[in-house]
C-alpha positions, 0 to 999 in steps of 0.5 A: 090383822090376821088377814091382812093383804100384807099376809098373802104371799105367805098365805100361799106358800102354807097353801101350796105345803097343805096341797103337798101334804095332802099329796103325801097323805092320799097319794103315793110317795115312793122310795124317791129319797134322794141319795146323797154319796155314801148317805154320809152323816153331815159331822163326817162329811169333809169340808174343803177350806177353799171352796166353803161348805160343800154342796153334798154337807148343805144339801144334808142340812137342808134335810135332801136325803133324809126325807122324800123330796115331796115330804120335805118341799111340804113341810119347808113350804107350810113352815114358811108360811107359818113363820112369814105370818107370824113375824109380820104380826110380831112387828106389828105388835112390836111397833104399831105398823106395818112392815115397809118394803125394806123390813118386808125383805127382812122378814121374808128372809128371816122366815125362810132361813128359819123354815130351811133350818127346822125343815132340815132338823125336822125331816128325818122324824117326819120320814120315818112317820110318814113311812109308816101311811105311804110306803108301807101300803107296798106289799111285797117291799119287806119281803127278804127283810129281816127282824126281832120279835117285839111280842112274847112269841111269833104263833102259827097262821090261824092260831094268833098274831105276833110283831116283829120290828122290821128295818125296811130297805131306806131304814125306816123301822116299822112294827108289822103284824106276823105269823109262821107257816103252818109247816114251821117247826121253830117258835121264834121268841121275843128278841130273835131274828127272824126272816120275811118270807110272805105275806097273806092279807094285812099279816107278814109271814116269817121264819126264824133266822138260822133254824131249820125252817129257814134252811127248808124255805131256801132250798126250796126256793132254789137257794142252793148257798144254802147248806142242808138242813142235816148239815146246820142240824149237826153244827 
C-alpha cells in the first residue's frame, strides 16, 4: 500500500521539497523575500469588486513575501507530497480500491489546495526559524541594528557574555551573544536599547543607545548629526 505505483508523482514532489530543504539548510538563503507593495497585511489590502481578489492579496495568502521563495517552494512542494499520499490511502481504506482517473484528479486537486493554503499560513513561522540557520551565518547584516537587552546586563569584552534581542532588516528577531567595548563607560541593563556597532568572532559588540558611549563611536566615525558628548551631557 504504501508504495504503490499510484503513490509516485506524489513520491517526487516530497523528493524535490526534501531536495529544497536540504538546499535551505546547507546552503545559503539570502534576503531574497519577494517584496510585495508596502509589505501590506492581506486583511488591509483593497480588493477591487470588478476584477476579484487582487493579484498582490493571493500572492499574501500563497505565503510569497513571508518567506524566501525557496523556503516556501520546499515546504509547498513536501506538503503536496505528504497529503496526495495520504488522500490516495484514505480512499483506499475508505472504499477498497484504488482511485480512477477522474478521483485521481480529485485528489490531486484537493492536495494542492490543502498544501497552498497551510504552506500560506505556515510561512511566516518557518522564515522566521529559518532565519535563525541560514541568514544569520551573515556577519556584518546586524551591524547599525538596534535592540534590548534580554540578560541581566551587557558586561565588558573579556569579563562575560549578555543577549541582546535584535530586529534584523526583514524583521526577523534573533537573540545574539554580546558585549561592550573595553572603552565603554555605560552598563546597559536588561530592557535598554542598545546600538550594534561590531562584531568579534561568534559575539556582537554594542553600546547603550543614547549614552555618551554612543555619542563618542559617532563622532568618531564621522557621524557629524551627532551632537557633542558635553552637549547630550547637559540635557
Amino acid at each position: 500500500m504504501l508504495f504503490h505505483l499510484i503513490h509516485t508523482p506524489y513520491w517526487i514532489v516530497l523528493g524535490m521539497g526534501i531536495l529544497l530543504f536540504l538546499t535551505v539548510i546547507f546552503g545559503e538563503v539570502g534576503d531574497d523575500e519577494v517584496e510585495l507593495e508596502g509589505d501590506a497585511d492581506p486583511s488591509e489590502m483593497a480588493v477591487d469588486v470588478e476584477e476579484g481578489i487582487s493579484f498582490l492579496a493571493m500572492l499574501h495568502w500563497l505565503g510569497v513575501g513571508r518567506a524566501p521563495l525557496i523556503l516556501l517552494l520546499a515546504l509547498d512542494f513536501s506538503l503536496l507530497g505528504v497529503l496526495g499520499w495520504f488522500l490516495n490511502v484514505l480512499f483506499y481504506t475508505l472504499s477498497g480500491t484504488w482511485p480512477g482517473v477522474v478521483w485521481s484528479g480529485v485528489i490531486a486537486i484537493a492536495a494542492l489546495l490543502l498544501a497552498l493554503t497551510i504552506g500560506g499560513l505556515c510561512s511566516r513561522p518557518l522564515g522566521q526559524i529559518f532565519a535563525q540557520f541560514s541568514e544569520d551565518t551573515r556577519r556584518d547584516r546586524l551591524l547599525g541594528c538596534s535592540g534590548h537587552v534580554s540578560s541581566a546586563h551587557i558586561p565588558r569584552s573579556g569579563t562575560g557574555i549578555g543577549q541582546v534581542s535584535v530586529l534584523d532588516a526583514n524583521g526577523n528577531r534573533l537573540l545574539v551573544p554580546a558585549v561592550l567595548p573595553p572603552w565603554a563607560t555605560v552598563t546597559p541593563q536588561q530592557g535598554q536599547e542598545v546600538l550594534i556597532i561590531d562584531r568579534q568572532g561568534n559575539e556582537y559588540i554594542v553600546v547603550t543607545k543614547d549614552s555618551w558611549d554612543e555619542a563618542a563611536w559617532l563622532r568618531q566615525h564621522g557621524h557629524s548629526q551627532m551632537p557633542p558628548i558635553k552637549e547630550r551631557e547637559d540635557a
